[in-house]
TIRO-2110 file (N, C-alpha, C; in Angstrom, 1 decimal):
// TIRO-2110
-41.3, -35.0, -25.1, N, 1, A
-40.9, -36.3, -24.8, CA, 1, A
-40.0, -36.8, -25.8, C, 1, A
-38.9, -37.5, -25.7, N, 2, A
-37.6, -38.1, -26.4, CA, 2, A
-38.3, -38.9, -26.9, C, 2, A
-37.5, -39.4, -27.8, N, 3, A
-37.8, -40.6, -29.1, CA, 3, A
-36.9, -42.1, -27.8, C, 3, A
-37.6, -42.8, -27.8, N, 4, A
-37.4, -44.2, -27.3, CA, 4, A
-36.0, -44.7, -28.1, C, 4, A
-35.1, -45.3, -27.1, N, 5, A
-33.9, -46.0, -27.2, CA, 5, A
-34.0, -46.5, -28.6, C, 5, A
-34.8, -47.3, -29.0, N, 6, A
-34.9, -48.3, -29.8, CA, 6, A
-35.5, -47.7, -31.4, C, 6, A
-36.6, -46.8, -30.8, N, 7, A
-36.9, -46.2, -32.4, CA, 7, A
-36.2, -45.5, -33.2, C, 7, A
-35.1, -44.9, -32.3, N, 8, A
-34.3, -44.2, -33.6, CA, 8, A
-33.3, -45.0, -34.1, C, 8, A
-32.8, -44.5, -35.5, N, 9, A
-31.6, -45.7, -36.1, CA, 9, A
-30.5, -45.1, -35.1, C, 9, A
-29.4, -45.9, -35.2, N, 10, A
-28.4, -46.3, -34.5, CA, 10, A
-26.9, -46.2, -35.4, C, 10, A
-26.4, -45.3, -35.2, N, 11, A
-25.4, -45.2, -36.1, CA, 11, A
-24.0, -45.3, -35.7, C, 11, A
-24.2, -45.8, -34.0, N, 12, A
-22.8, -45.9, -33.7, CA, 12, A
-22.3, -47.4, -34.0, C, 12, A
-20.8, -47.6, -33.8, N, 13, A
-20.4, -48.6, -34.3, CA, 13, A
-21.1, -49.3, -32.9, C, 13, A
-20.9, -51.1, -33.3, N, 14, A
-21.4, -52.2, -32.0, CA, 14, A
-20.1, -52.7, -31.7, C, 14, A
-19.8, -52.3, -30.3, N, 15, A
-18.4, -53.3, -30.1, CA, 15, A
-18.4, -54.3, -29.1, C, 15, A
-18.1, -55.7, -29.4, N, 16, A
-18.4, -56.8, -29.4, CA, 16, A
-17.6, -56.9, -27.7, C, 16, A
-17.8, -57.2, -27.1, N, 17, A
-16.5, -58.4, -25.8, CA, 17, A
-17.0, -59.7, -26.1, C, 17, A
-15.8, -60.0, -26.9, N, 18, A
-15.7, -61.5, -26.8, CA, 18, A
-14.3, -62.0, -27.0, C, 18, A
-14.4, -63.5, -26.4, N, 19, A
-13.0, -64.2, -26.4, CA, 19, A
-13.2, -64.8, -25.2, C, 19, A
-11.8, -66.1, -25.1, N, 20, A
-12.1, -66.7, -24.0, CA, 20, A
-13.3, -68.1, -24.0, C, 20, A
-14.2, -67.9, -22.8, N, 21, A
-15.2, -68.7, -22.9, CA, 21, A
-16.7, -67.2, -23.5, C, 21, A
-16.3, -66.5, -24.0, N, 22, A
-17.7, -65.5, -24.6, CA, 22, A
-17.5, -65.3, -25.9, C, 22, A
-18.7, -65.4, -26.9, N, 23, A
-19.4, -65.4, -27.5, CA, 23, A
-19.9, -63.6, -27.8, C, 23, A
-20.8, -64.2, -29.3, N, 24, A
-21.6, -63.2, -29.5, CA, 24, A
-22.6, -63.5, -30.1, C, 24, A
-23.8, -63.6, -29.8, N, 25, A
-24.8, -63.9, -31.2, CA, 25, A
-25.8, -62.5, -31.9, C, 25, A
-25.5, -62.6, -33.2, N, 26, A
-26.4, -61.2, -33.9, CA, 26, A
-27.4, -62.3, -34.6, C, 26, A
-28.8, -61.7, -34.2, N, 27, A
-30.1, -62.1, -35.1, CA, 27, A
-30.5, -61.1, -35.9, C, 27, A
-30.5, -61.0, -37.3, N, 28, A
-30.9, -60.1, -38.1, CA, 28, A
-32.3, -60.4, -38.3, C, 28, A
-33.0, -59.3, -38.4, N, 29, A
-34.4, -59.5, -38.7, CA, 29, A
-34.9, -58.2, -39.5, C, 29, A
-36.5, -58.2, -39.9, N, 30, A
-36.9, -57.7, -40.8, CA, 30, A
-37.0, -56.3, -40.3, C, 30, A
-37.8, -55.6, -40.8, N, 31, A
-38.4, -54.5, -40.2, CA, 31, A
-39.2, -54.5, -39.7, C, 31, A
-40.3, -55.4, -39.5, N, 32, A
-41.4, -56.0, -38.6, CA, 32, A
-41.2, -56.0, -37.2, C, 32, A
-39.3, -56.4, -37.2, N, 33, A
-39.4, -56.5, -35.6, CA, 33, A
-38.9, -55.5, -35.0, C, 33, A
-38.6, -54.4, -35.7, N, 34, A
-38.1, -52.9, -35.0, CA, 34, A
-38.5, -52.6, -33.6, C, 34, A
-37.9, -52.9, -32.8, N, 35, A
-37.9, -52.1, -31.3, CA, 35, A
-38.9, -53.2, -30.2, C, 35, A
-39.2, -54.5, -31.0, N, 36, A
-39.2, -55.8, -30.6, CA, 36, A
-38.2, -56.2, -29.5, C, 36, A
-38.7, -57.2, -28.4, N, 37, A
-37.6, -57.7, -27.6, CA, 37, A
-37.4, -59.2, -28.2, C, 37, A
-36.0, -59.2, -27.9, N, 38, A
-35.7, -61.2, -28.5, CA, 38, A
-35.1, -61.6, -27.4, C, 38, A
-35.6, -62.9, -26.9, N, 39, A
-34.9, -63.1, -25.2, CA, 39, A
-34.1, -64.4, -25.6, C, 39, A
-33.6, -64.5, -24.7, N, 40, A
-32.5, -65.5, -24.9, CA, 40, A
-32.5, -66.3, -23.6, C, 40, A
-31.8, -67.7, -23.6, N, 41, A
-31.8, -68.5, -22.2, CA, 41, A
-31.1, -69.5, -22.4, C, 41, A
-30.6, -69.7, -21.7, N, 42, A
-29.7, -71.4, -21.9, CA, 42, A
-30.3, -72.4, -22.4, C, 42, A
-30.0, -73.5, -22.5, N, 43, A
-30.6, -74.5, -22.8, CA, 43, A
-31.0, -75.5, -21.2, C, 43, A
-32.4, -75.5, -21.3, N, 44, A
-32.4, -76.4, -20.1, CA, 44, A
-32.7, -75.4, -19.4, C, 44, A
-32.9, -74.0, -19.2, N, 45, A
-32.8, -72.5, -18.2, CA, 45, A
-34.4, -71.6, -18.9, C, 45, A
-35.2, -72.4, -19.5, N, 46, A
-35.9, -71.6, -20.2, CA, 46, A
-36.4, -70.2, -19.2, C, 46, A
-36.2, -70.6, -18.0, N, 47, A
-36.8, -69.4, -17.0, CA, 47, A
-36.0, -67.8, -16.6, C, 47, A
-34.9, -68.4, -17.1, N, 48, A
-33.3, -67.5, -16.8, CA, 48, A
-33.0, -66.8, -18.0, C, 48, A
-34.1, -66.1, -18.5, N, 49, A
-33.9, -65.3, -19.9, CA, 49, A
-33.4, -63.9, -19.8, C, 49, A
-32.8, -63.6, -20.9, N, 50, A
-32.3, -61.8, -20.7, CA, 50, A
-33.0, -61.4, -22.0, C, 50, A
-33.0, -60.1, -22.5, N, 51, A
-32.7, -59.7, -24.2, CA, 51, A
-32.5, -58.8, -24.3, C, 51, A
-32.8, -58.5, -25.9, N, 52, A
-32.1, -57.2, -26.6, CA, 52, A
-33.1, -56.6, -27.7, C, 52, A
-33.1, -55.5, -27.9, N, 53, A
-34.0, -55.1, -28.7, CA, 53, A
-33.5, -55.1, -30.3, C, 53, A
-34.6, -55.1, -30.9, N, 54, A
-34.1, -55.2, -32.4, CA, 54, A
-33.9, -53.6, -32.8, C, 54, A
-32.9, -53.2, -32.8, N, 55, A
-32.4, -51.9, -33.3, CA, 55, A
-32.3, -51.7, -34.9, C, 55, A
-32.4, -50.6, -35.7, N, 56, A
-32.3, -50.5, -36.9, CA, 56, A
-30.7, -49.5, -36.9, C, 56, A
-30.1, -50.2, -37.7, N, 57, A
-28.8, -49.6, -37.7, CA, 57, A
-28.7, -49.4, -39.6, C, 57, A
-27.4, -48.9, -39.9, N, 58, A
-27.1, -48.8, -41.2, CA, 58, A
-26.1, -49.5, -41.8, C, 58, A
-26.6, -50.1, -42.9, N, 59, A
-25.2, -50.5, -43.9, CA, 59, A
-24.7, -49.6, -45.3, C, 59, A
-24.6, -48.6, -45.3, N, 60, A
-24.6, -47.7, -46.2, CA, 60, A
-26.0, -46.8, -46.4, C, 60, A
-26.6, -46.8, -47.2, N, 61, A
-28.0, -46.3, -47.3, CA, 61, A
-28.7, -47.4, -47.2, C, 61, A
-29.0, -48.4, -46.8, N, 62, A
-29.6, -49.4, -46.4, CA, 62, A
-30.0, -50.1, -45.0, C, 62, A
-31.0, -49.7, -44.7, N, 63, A
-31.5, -50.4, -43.1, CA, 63, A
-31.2, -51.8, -42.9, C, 63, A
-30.5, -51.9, -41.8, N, 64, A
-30.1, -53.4, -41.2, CA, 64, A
-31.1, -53.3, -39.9, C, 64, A
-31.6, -54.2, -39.3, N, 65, A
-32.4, -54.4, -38.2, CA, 65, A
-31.7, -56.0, -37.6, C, 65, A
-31.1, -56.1, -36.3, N, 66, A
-30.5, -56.4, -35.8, CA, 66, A
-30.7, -56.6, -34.0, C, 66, A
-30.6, -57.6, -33.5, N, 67, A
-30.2, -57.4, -32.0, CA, 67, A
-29.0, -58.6, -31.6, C, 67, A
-28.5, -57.4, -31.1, N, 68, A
-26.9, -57.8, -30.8, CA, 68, A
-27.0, -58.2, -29.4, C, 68, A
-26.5, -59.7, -28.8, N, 69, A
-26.3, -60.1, -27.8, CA, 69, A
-24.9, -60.9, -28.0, C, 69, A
-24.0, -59.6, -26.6, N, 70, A
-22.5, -60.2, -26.9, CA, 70, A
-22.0, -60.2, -25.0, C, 70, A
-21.0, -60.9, -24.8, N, 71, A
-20.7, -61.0, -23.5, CA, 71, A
-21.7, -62.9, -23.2, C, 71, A
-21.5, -63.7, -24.3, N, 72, A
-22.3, -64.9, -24.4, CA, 72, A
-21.5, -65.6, -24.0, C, 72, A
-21.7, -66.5, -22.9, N, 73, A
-20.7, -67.5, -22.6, CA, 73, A
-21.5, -68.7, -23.7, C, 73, A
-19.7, -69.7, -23.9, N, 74, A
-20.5, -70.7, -24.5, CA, 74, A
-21.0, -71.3, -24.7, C, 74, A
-22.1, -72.0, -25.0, N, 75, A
-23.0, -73.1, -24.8, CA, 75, A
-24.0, -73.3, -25.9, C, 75, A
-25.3, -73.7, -25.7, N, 76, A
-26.3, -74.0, -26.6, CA, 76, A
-27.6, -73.1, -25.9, C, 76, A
-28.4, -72.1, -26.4, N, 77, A
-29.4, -70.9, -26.0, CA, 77, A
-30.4, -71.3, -26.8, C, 77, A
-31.7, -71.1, -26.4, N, 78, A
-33.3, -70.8, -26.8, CA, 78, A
-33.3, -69.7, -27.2, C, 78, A
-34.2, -69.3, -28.3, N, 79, A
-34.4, -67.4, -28.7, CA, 79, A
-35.8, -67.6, -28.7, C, 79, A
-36.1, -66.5, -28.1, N, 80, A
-37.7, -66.4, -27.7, CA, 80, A
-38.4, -65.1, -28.1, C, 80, A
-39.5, -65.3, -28.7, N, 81, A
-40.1, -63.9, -29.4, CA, 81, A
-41.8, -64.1, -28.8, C, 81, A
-42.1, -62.8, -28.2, N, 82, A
-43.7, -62.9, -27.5, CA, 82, A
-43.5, -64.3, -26.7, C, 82, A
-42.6, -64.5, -25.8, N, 83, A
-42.6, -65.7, -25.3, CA, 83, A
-42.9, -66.9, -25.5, C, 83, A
-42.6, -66.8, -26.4, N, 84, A
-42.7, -68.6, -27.3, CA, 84, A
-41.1, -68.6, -28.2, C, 84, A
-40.7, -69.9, -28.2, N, 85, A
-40.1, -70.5, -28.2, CA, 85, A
-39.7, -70.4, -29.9, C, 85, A
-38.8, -69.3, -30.4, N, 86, A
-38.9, -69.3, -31.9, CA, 86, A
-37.3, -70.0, -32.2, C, 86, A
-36.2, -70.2, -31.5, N, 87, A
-35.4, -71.1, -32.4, CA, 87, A
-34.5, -71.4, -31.2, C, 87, A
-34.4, -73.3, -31.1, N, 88, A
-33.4, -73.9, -30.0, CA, 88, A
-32.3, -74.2, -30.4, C, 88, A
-31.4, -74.6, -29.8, N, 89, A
-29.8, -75.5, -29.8, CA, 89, A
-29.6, -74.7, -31.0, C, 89, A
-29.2, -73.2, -30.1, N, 90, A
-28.3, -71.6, -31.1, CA, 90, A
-26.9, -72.0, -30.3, C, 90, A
-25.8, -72.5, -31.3, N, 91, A
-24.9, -72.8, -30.6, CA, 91, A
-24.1, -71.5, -30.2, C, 91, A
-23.1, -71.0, -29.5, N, 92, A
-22.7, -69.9, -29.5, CA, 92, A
-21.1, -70.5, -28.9, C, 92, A
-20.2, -70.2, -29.8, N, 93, A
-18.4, -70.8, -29.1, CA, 93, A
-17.9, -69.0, -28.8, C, 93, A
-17.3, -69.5, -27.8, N, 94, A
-16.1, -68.2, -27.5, CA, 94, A
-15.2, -67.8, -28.1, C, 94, A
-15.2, -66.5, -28.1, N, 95, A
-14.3, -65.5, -29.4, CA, 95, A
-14.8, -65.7, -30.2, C, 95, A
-15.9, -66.2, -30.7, N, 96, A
-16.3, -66.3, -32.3, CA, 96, A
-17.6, -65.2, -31.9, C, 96, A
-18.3, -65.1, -33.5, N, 97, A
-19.6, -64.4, -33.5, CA, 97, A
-20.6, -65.2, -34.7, C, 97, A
-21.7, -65.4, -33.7, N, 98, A
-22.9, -66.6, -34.3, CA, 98, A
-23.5, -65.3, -34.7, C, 98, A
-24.1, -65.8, -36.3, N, 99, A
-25.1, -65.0, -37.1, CA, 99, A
-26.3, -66.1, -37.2, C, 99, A
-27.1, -65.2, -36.6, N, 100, A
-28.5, -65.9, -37.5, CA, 100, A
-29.5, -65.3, -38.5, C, 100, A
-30.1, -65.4, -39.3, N, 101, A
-31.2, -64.5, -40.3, CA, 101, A
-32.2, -65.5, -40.4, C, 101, A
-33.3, -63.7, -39.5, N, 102, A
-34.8, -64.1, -39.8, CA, 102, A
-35.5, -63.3, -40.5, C, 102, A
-34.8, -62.7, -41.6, N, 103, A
-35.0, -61.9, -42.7, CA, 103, A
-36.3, -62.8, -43.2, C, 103, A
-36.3, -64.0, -43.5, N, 104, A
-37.2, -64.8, -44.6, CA, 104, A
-38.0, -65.2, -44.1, C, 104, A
END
């Protein structure tokens, strides 16, 4: 049996589509949340959620843990972990890239 999408590190580059009215938001997180889902939803849409898994990728010899959600139209999104409600009004503008850290 294969190693799961998400357990192995991830060494390829992340290439972004954005511009226009899309967006990108990266939530960095610890190692705790490795292969974790993080859902996302509009504001006002709490029911209309997608996500992304927290991937461990590299920054040199250093583990980055990350989920990349890009193709974001702009607006204001909920981020949701074990479905509850962990951070609102994530603004996200087009052609740009929103960073959050839940390192701490």
């Amino acid at each position: 049996m294969g190693e799961s999408h998400s357990a192995r590190q991830h060494p390829e580059h992340v290439v972004l589509e954005i511009g226009g009215d899309l967006g990108a938001l990266i939530v960095y997180t610890g190692g705790d949340l490795h292969g974790r889902e993080i859902e996302i939803s509009p504001r006002g849409a709490d029911d209309h959620r997608s996500h992304k898994d927290v991937l461990e990728r590299r920054r040199g010899a250093t583990p980055a843990f990350a989920a990349v959600f890009d193709r974001v139209e702009t607006g204001t999104y909920t981020l949701w972990l074990d479905g509850a409600a962990r951070e609102r009004d994530v603004a996200v503008r087009g052609g740009a890239v929103t960073e959050l850290d839940w390192r701490s």
